[in-house]
C-alpha positions as a printed NumPy array, in Angstrom:
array([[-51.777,  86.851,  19.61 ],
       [-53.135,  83.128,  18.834],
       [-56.108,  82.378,  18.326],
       [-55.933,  80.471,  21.054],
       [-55.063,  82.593,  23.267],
       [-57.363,  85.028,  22.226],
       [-60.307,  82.514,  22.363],
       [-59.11 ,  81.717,  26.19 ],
       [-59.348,  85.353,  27.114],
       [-62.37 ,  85.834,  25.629],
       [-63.959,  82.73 ,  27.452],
       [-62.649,  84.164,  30.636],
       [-63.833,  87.402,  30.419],
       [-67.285,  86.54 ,  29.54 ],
       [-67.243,  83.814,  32.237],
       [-66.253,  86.904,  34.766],
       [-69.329,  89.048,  33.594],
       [-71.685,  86.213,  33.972],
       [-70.556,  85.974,  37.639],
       [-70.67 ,  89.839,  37.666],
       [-74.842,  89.345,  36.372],
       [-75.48 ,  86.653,  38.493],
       [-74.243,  88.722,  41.461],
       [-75.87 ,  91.429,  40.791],
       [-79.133,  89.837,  40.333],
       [-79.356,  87.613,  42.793],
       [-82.611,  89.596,  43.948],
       [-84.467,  88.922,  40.854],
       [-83.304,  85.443,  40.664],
       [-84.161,  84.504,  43.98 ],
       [-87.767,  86.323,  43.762],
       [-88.383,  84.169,  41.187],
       [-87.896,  81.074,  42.831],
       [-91.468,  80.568,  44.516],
       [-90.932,  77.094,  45.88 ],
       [-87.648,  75.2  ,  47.451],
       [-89.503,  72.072,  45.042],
       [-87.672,  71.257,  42.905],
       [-85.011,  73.974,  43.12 ],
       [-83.291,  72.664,  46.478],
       [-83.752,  69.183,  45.497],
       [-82.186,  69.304,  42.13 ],
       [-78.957,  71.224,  43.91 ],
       [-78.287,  68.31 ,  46.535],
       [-78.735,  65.378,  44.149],
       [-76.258,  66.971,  42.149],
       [-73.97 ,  68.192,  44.812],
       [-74.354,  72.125,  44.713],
       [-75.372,  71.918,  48.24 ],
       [-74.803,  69.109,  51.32 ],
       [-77.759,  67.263,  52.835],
       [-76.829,  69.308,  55.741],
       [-77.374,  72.311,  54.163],
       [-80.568,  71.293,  52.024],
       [-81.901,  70.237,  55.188],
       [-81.292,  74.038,  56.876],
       [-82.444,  75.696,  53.975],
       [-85.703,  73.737,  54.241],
       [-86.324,  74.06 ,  57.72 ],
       [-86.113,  78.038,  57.152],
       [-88.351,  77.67 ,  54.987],
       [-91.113,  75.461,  56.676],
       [-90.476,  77.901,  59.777],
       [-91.878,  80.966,  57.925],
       [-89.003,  82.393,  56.139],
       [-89.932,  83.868,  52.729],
       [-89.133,  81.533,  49.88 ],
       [-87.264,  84.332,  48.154],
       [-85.163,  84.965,  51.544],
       [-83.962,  81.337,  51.707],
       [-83.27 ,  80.889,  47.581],
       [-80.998,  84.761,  47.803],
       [-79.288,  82.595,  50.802],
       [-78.886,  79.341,  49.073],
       [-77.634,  81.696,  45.891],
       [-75.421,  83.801,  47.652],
       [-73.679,  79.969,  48.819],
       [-73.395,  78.923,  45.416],
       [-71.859,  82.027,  44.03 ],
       [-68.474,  80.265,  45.136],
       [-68.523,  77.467,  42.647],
       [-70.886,  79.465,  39.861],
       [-70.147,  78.265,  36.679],
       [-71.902,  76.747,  33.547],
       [-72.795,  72.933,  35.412],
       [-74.565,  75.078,  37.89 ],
       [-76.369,  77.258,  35.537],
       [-77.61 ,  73.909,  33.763],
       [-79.298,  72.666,  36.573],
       [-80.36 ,  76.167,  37.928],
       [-82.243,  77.159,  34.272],
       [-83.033,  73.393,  33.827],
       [-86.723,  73.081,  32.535],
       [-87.474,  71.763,  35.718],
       [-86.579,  74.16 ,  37.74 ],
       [-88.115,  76.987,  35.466],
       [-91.591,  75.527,  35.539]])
């Protein structure tokens, strides 16, 4: 086998167990997440999430809905486009102030 090709498998096998761990820690992820500031924010200017659904999640969360509740939610949506632009801006040093 190339290197190449070996080099490609290897990236996509340790890109599928990174979405394996962020799946299955979610929980932990989300718990962390104390505020939607600056963590919804940061995903809508960059186009994670709509305005429509920034403005959902934030409403949930101004009506009394734990924090942690709302971020597993928002997490759970981005799980479908996970991948290393969204970890950037999800482990920014913004967003793990």
């Amino acid at each position: 086998m190339s290197s190449f090709w070996y080099m490609k498998c290897c990236r996509r096998a340790s890109s599928k167990a990174l979405v394996t761990y962020f799946k299955e820690n979610k929980v932990e992820i989300a718990s962390a997440i104390t505020k939607p500031f600056p963590f919804l924010m940061s995903l809508r200017d960059r186009g994670f999430i709509s305005e429509q659904k920034y403005k959902l999640f934030q409403e949930r969360c101004e009506n009394l809905v734990p924090v942690n509740r709302v971020m597993y939610d928002v997490l759970s949506d981005l799980e479908k486009m996970f991948g290393q632009p969204l970890l950037r801006v999800m482990f920014s040093p913004t967003n793990l102030k």
